[in-house]
C-alpha positions in Angstrom: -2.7 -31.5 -4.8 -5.9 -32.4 -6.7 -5.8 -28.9 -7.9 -2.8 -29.6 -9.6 -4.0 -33.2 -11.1 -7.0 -31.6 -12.8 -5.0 -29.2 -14.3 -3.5 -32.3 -16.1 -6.4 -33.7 -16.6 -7.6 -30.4 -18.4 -4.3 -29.7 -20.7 -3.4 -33.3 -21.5 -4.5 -33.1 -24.7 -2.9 -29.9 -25.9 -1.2 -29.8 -28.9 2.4 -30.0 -28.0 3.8 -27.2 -29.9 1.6 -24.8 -27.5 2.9 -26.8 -24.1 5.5 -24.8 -23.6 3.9 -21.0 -23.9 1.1 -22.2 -22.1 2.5 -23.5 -18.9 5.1 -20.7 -18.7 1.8 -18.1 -18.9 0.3 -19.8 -16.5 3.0 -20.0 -14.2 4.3 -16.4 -14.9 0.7 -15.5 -13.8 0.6 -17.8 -10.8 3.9 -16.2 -9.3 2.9 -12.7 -10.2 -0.6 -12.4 -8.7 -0.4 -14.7 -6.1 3.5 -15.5 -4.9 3.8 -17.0 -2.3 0.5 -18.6 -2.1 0.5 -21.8 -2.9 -3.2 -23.0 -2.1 -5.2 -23.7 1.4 -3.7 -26.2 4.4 -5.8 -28.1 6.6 -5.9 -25.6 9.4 -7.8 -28.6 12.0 -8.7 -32.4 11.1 -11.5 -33.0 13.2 -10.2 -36.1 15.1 -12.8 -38.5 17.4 -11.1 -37.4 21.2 -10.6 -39.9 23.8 -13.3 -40.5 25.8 -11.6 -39.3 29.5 -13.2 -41.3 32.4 -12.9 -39.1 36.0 -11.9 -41.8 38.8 -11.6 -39.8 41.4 -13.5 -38.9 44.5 -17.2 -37.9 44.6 -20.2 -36.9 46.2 -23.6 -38.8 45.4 -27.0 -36.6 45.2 -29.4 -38.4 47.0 -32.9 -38.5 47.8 -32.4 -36.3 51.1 -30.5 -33.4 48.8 -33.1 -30.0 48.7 -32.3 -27.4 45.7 -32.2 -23.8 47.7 -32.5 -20.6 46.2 -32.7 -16.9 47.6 -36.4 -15.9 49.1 -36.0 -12.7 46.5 -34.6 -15.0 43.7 -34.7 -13.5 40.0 -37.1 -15.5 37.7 -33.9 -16.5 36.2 -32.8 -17.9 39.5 -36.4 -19.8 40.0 -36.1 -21.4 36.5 -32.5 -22.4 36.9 -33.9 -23.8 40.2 -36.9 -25.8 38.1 -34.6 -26.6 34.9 -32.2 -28.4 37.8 -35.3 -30.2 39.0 -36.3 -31.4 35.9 -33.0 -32.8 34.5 -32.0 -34.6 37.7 -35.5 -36.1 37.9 -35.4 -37.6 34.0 -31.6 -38.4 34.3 -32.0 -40.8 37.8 -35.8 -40.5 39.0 -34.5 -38.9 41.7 -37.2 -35.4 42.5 -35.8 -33.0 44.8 -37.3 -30.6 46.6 -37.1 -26.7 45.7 -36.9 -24.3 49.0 -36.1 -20.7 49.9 -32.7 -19.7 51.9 -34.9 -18.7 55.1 -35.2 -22.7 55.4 -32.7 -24.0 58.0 -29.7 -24.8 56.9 -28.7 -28.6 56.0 -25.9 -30.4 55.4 -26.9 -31.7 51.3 -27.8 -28.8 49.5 -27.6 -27.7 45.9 -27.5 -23.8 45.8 -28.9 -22.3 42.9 -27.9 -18.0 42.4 -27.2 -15.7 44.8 -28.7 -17.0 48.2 -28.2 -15.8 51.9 -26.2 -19.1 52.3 -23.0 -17.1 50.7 -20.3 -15.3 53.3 -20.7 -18.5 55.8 -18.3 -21.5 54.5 -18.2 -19.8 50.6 -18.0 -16.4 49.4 -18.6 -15.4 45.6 -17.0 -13.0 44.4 -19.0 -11.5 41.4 -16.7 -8.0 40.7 -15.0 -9.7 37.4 -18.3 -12.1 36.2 -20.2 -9.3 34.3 -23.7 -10.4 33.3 -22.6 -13.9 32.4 -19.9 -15.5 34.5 -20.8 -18.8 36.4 -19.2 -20.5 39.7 -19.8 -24.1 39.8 -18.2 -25.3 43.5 -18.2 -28.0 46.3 -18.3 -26.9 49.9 -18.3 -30.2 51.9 -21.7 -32.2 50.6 -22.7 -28.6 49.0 -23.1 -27.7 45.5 -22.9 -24.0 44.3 -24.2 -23.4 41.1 -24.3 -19.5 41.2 -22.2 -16.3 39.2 -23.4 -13.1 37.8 -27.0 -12.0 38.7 -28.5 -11.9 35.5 -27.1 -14.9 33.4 -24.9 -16.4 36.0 -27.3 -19.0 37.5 -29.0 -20.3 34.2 -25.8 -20.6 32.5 -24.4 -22.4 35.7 -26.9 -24.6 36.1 -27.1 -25.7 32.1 -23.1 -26.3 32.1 -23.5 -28.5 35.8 -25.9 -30.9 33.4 -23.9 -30.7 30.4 -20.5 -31.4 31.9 -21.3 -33.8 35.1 -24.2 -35.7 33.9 -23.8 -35.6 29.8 -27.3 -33.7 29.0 -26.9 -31.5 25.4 -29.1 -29.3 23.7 -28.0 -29.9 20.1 -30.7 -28.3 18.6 -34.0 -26.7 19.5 -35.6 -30.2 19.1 -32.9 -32.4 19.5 -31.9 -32.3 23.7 -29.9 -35.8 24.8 -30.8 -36.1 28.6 -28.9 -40.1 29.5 -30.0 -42.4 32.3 -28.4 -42.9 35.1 -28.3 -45.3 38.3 -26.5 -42.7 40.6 -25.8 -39.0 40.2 -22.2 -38.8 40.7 -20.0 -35.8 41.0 -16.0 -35.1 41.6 -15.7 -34.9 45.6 -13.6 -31.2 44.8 -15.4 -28.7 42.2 -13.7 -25.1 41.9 -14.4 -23.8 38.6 -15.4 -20.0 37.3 -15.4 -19.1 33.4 -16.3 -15.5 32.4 -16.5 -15.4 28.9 -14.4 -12.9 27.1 -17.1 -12.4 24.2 -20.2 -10.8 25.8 -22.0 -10.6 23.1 -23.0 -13.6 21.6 -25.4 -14.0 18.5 -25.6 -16.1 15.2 -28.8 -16.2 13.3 -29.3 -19.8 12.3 -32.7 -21.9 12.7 -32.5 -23.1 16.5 -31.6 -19.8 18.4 -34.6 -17.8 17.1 -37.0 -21.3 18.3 -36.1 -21.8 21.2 -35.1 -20.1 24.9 -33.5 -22.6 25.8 -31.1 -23.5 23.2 -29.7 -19.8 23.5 -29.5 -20.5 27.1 -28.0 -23.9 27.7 -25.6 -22.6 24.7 -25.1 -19.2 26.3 -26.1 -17.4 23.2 -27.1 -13.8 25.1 -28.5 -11.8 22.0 -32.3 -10.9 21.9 -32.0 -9.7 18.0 -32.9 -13.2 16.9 -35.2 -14.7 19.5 -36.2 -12.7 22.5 -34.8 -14.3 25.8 -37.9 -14.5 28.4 -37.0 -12.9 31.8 -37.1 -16.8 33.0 -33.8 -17.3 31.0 -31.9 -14.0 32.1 -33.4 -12.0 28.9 -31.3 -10.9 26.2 -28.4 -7.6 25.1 -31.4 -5.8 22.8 -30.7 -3.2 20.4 -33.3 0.0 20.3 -35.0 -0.1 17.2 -33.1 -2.2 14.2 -30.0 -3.6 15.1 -28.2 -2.3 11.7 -27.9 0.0 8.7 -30.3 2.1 10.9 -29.8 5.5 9.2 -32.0 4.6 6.5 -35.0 4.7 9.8 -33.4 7.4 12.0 -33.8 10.5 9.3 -37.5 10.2 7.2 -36.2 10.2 3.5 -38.9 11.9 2.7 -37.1 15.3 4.0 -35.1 14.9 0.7 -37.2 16.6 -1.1 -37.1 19.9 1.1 -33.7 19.5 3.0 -31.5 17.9 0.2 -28.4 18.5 2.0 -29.2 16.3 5.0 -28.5 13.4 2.3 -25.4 12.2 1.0 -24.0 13.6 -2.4 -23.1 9.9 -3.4 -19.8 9.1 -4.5 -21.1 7.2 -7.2 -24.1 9.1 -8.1 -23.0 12.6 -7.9 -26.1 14.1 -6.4 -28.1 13.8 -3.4 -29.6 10.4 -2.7 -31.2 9.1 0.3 -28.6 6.3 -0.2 -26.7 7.7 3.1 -26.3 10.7 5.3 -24.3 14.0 5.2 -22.6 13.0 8.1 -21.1 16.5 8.5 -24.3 18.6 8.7 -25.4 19.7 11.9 -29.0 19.6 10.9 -28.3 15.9 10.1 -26.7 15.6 13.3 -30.0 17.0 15.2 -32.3 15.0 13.2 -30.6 11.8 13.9 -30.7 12.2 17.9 -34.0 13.1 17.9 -34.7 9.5 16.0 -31.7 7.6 18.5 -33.7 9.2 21.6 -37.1 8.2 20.1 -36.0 4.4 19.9 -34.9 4.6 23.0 -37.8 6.1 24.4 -39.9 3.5 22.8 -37.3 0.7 23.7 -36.3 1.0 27.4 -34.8 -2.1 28.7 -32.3 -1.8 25.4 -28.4 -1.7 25.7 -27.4 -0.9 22.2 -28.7 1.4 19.9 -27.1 1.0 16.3 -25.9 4.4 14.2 -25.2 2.4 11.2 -24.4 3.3 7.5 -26.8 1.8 5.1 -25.9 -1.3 2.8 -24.3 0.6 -0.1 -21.3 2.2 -0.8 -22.9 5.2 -2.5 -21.5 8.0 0.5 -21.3 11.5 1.1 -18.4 13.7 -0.9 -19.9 16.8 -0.3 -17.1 19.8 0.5 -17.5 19.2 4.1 -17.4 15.4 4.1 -14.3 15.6 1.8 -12.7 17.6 4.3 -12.9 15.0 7.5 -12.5 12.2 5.5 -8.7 13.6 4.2 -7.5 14.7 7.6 -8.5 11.2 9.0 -7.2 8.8 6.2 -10.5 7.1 6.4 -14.6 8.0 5.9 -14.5 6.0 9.3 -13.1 9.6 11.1 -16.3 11.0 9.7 -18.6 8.5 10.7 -16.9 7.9 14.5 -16.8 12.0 14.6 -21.2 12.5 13.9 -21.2 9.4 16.1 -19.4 10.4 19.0 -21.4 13.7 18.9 -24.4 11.0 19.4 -23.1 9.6 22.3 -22.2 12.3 24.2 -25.7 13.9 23.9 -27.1 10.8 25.3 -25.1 9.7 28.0 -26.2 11.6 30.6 -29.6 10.0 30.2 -29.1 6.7 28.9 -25.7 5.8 31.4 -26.7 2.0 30.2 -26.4 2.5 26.6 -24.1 1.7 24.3 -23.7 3.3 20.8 -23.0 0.9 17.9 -21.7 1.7 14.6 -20.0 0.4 11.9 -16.3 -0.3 10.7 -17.7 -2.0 7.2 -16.8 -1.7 3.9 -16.0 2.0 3.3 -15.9 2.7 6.9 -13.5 -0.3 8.0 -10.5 1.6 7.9 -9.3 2.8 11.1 -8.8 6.9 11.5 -5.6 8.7 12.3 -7.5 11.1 14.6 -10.9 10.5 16.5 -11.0 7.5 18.9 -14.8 6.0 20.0 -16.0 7.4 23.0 -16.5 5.1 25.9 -19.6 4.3 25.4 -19.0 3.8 21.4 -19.1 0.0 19.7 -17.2 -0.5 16.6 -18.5 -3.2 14.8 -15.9 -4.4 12.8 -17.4 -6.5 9.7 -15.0 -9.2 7.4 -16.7 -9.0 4.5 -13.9 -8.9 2.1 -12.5 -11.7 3.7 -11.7 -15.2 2.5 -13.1 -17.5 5.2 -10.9 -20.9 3.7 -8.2 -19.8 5.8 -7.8 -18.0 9.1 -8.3 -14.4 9.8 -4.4 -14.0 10.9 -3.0 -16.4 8.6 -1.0 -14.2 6.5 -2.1 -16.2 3.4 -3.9 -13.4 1.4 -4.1 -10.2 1.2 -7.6 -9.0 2.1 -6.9 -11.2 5.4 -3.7 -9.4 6.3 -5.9 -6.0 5.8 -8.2 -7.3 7.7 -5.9 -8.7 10.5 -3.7 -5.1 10.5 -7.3 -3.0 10.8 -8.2 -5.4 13.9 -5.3 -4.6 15.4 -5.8 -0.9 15.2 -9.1 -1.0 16.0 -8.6 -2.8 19.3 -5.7 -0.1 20.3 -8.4 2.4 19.9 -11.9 1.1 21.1 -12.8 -1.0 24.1 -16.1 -2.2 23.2 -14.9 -4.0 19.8 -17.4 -6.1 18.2 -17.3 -8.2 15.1 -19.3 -9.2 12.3 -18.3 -12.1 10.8 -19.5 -14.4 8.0 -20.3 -18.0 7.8 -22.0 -19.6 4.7 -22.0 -18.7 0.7 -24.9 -16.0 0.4 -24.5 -16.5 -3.8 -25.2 -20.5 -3.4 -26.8 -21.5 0.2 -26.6 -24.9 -1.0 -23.1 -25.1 -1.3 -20.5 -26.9 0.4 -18.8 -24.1 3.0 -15.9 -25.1 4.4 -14.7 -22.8 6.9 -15.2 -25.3 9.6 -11.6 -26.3 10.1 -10.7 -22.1 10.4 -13.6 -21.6 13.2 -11.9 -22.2 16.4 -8.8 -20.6 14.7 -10.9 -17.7 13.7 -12.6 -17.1 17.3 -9.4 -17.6 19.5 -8.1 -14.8 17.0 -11.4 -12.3 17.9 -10.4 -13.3 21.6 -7.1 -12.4 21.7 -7.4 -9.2 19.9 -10.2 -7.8 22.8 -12.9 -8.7 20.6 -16.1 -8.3 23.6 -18.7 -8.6 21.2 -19.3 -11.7 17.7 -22.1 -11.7 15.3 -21.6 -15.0 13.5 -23.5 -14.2 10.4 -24.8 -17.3 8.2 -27.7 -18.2 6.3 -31.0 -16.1 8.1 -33.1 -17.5 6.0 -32.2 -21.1 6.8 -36.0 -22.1 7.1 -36.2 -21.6 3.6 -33.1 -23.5 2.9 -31.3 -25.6 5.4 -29.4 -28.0 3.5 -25.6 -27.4 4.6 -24.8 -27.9 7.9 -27.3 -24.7 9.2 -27.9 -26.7 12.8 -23.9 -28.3 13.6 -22.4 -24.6 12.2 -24.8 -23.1 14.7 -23.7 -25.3 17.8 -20.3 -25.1 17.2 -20.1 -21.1 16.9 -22.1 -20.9 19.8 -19.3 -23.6 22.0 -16.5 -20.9 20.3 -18.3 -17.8 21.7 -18.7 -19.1 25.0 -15.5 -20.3 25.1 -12.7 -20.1 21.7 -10.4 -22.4 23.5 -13.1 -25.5 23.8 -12.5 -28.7 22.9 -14.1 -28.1 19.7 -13.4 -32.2 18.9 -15.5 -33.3 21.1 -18.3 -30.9 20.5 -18.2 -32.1 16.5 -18.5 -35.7 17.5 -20.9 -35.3 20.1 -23.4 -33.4 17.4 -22.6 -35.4 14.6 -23.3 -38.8 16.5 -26.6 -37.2 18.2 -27.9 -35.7 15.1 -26.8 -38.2 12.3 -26.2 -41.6 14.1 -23.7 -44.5 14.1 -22.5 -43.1 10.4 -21.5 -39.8 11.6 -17.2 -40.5 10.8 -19.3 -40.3 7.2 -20.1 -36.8 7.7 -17.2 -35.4 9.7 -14.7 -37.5 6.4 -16.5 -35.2 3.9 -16.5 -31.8 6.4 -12.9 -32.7 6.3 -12.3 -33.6 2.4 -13.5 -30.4 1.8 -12.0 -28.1 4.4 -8.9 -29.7 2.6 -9.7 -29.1 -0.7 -11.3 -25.8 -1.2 -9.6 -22.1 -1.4 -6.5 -21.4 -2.8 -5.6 -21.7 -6.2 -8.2 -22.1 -8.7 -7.3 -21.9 -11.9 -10.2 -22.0 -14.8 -8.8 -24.2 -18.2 -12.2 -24.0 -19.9 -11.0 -22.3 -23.0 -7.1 -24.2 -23.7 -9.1 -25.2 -27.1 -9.0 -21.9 -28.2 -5.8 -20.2 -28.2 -2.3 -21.2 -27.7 -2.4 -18.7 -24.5 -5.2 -19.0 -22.7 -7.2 -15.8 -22.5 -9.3 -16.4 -19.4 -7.2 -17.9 -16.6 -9.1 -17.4 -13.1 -6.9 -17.3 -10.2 -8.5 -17.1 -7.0 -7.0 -17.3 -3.6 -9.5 -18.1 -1.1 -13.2 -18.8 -0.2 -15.5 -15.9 -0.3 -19.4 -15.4 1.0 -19.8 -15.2 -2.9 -17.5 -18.0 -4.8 -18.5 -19.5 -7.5 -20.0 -23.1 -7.1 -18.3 -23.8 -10.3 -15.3 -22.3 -8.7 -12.6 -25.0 -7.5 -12.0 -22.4 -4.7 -15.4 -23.5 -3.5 -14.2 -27.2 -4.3 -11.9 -29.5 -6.0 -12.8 -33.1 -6.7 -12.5 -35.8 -9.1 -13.9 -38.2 -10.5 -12.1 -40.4 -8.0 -12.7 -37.9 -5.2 -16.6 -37.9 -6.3 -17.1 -42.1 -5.5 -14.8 -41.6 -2.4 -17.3 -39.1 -1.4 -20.6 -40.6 -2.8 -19.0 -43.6 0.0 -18.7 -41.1 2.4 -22.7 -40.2 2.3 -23.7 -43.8 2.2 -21.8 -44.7 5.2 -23.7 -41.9 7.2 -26.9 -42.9 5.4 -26.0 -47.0 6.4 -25.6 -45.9 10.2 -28.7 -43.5 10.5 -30.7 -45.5 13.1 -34.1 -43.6 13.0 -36.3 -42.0 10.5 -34.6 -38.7 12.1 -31.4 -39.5 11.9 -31.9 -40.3 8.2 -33.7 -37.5 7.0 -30.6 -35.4 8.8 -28.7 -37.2 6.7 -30.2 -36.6 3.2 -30.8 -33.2 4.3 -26.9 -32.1 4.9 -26.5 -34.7 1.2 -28.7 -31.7 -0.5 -24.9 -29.6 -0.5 -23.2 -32.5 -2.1 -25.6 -33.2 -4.2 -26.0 -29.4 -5.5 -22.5 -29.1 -6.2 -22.5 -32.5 -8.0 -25.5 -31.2 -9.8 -24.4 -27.6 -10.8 -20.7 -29.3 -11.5 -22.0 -32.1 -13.9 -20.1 -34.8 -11.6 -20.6 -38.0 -10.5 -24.4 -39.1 -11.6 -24.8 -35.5 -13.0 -22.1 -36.2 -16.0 -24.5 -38.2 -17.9 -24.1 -36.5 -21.5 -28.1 -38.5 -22.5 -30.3 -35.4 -22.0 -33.2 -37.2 -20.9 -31.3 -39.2 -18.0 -29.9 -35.6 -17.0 -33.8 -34.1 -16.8 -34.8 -37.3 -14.5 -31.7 -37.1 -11.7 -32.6 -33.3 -12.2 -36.4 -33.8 -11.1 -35.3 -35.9 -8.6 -33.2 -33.7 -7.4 -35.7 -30.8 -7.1 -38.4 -33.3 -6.1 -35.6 -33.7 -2.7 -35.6 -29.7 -2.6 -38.7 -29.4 -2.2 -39.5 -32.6 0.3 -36.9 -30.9 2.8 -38.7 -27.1 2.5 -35.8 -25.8 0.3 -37.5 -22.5 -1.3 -34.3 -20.6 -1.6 -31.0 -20.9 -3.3 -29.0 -17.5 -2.3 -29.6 -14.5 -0.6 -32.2 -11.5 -1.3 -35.5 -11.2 -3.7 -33.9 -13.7 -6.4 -32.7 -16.1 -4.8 -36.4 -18.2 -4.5 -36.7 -20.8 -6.5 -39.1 -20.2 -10.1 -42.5 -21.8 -9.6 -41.6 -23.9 -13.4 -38.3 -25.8 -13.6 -36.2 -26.2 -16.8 -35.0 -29.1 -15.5 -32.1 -29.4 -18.5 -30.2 -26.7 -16.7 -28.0 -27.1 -13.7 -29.6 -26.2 -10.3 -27.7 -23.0 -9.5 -30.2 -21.7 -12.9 -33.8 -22.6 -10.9 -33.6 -19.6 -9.4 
């Protein structure tokens, strides 16, 4: 309820003659905009789990153990062979010996992808493991770490490390490999995991640096970061993986063929802005761009038919038409791309068709269904990420929740496009983390096949809010939404910040508590007897406010529980890594402090406000920050008015 005590706070002083008009508009507004909302709960405390300790039987890898592959092993298969090598040799010293399946067979063996050894004491079964599925077993002194044939032994091998021997690849330079005396494993291992979500991307630093991160994370995407044929390549996208109709038509045409172009809602004449989506000649055009990227893109799976970024589309007599009968522009869209579809199946039997259900477009249609070989990528844009997707807390997330629904009745290849950090404020505390799992289990369970777990691209420019644990964690949730996401948290937070870590995971908390719903603005109570201005908000957005108490609520006693919580993290870092993670993640505290006026920003003495403002930039720019918020604005001005609160250097 801090909410609610800085709401006191703010009309304490009111005269009393205006109490009572005041708080009944406030309340009468309260209960008529947002009843029954009542403000955010903690959907998940990150707790420290318990470490387990297995005591049953196991089998010892020794010395005399060879690592077998197939004598026509993929280069996957050969690097899953040499990654096993490696790990086992820096976790016990022991080096084993790499051989082909036309090698007699022994007795200790650790077989690595599909091999000739399989239909004698083990069969695999790969009809339900799709690209990515792995089999980790034991057959007497055996070990099979195999599954599909493209991912299947890569991802196999990666989870054998992490889960029997502790190895983690946190970030792309941050891998934890421990020491051990023996290399011990349960006596009986039976297990198979096909993900549900098969397409697997996020666009934080680490993916698009490193192979291997994607692949001992299971991130499958080659949109940020190509995956190398050595680690199972990557689901590519011909050409640009979105708002491609902008590319597939040349503009240029507008100025001969008008009507190929939208006549914009908005602007009320043609405009390269979109497409007339119900012109043949547009229709023509557009496959002959679709097959071109293909042409040129040949080991692709997707190509994307994808509205541009506006919201400026066609009402031309035609598009009118379609869009009434259906209930939704997303008839009109799914019609011109079916059309697509069907004219390239027949050559392209591996390609997918992706478009779109995004702003304008989200709304399901009462008529056309996707063909099979049709994605809908449904985007939450609207959404308010405080609180889960199905929660039934506000509106725009019951839209969302019933349009997921539909969409999943209709289409088998739904995808999503979901939205992780504050694209007005980079720097700013997000705090969705306790709604992730929440969020992910909810994609899963409504046939979601495909996530796109969108957060701050340009993180090189400005990582200063959690960029690398969000990124590990979504990852964990793709693979598998039911994870024990606990232990994942800790694990990161104790590898990447130190001994201090409960520091970090108190304040990820504090604020997943104590952001979303109710805001309510008291600035002007001075004024008028009613106040003229009241802002009621009910949940986070991608763009809130930093000023907003949806983005946080804190006081002053909340701001030195918190300043404790940073130094604690800052006493336990143990190396000069560990404490330059540390101040880094500080940066989104210290920028809402900053922009707020709290804490050591409150200082009302102009020239003590300048310095902690200097020093603050001076921090910015020592940990690469060159960006505050999303597109051409967002970079921070070469000169500094240093009397003006950060979210104003831009």
């Amino acid at each position: 309820m801090n909410w609610f005590n800085n709401f006191l706070n703010k009309v304490e002083f009111i005269r009393p003659c205006y109490m009572i008009p005041f708080l009944v508009s406030v309340s009468m507004s309260i209960s008529a905009i947002l009843s029954p909302l009542s403000g955010d709960t903690l959907t998940h405390k990150f707790t420290k789990p318990e470490e387990k300790v297995y005591e049953g039987a196991t089998i010892e890898i020794t010395s005399d153990y060879v690592i077998v592959i197939g004598k026509d092993a993929s280069a996957s298969e050969k690097n899953a062979a040499r990654k096993l090598k490696q790990y086992l040799y820096e976790i016990s010293g022991i080096e084993l010996e790499i051989v082909d399946d036309s090698t007699e067979e022994a007795e200790k063996e650790i077989i690595v992808g599909k091999t000739s050894r399989e239909g004698g004491d083990y069969t695999i079964d790969r009809t339900n493991l799709g690209d990515d599925g792995i089999v980790i077993k034991t057959v007497g002194k055996k070990i099979v770490l195999s599954g599909a044939e493209k991912r299947g032994a890569i991802y196999a091998v990666y989870t054998f490390l992490e889960e029997y021997f502790g190895c983690r690849w946190f970030t792309y330079d941050l891998t934890v490999i421990p020491k051990v005396e023996k290399l011990l494993v349960p006596e009986t291992i039976d297990y198979t995991h096909t993900p549900s979500i098969v397409f697997r991307e996020t666009d934080w630093i680490s993916p698009a640096r490193s192979n291997e991160y994607k692949a001992a994370n299971k991130l499958n995407d080659d949109v940020y970061g190509v995956i190398s044929e050595e680690y199972g390549s990557g689901i590519s996208y011909a050409g640009s993986f979105c708002h491609t109709m902008a590319y597939l038509v040349d503009t240029s045409l507008i100025e001969t063929e008008p009507e190929l172009f939208a006549y914009g809602v908005k602007t009320k004449t043609r405009t390269t802005d979109q497409l007339c989506l119900t012109n043949p000649r547009t229709l023509e055009l557009t496959i002959q761009g679709v097959r071109k990227w293909l042409s040129e893109n040949p080991d692709a799976e997707i190509i994307s038919v994808t509205q541009n970024d506006n919201q400026n589309y066609c009402v031309c007599e035609n598009c009118k038409k379609v869009d009434k009968e259906e209930g939704s522009h997303a008839g009109t869209m799914l019609r011109f791309v079916n059309a697509i579809a069907d004219d390239i199946k027949e050559d392209y039997p591996n390609v997918m068709v992706d478009t779109f259900a995004y702003q304008y477009t989200r709304k399901p249609p009462k008529i056309t269904v996707p063909r099979d070989n049709v994605i809908v990528r449904l985007c939450s844009i609207e959404c308010k990420f405080s609180t889960p997707l199905d929660s039934g807390v506000c509106k725009e997330n019951v839209e969302f929740e019933e349009d997921i629904k539909t969409w999943s009745s209709l289409c088998d290849n739904l995808f999503v496009w979901d939205y992780t950090t504050n694209y007005s404020h980079y720097l700013a505390p997000f705090a969705n983390f306790d709604v992730l799992q929440a969020n992910m289990q909810f994609f899963a369970e409504h046939n979601v096949i495909g996530v796109y777990e969108e957060g701050n691209y340009t993180a090189a420019e400005c990582d200063g809010e959690f960029a690398e644990l969000r990124c590990y964690l979504l990852a964990k949730l793709m693979w598998d939404p039911y994870c024990d996401v606990d232990r994942h948290m800790y694990e990161f937070c104790e590898a990447y910040y130190g001994k201090g870590a409960q520091g970090i995971i108190d304040f990820i908390n504090y604020i997943d508590e104590n952001s979303g719903g109710i805001s309510v603005d008291l600035s002007p109570w001075w004024i008028t007897p009613i106040p003229n201005s009241i802002d009621i908000r009910d949940g986070l957005t991608i763009y809130s406010p930093i000023t907003s108490q949806t983005t946080l609520r804190a006081d002053k006693d909340d701001v030195e529980k918190i300043d404790a919580m940073w130094q604690f993290a800052k006493d336990g870092a143990e190396t000069e890594e560990q404490l330059e993670n540390v101040l880094r993640s500080e940066l989104c505290w210290r920028y809402w402090k900053a922009c707020v006026r709290a804490g050591e920003f409150a200082t009302k003495d102009e020239a003590s406000s300048i310095e902690i403002n200097k020093a603050l930039y001076d921090d910015f720019v020592k940990f690469g920050i060159t960006r505050l918020c999303e597109g051409a604005g967002g970079v921070m001005k070469e000169e500094i008015d240093f009397s003006k609160t950060p979210d104003k250097w831009k």
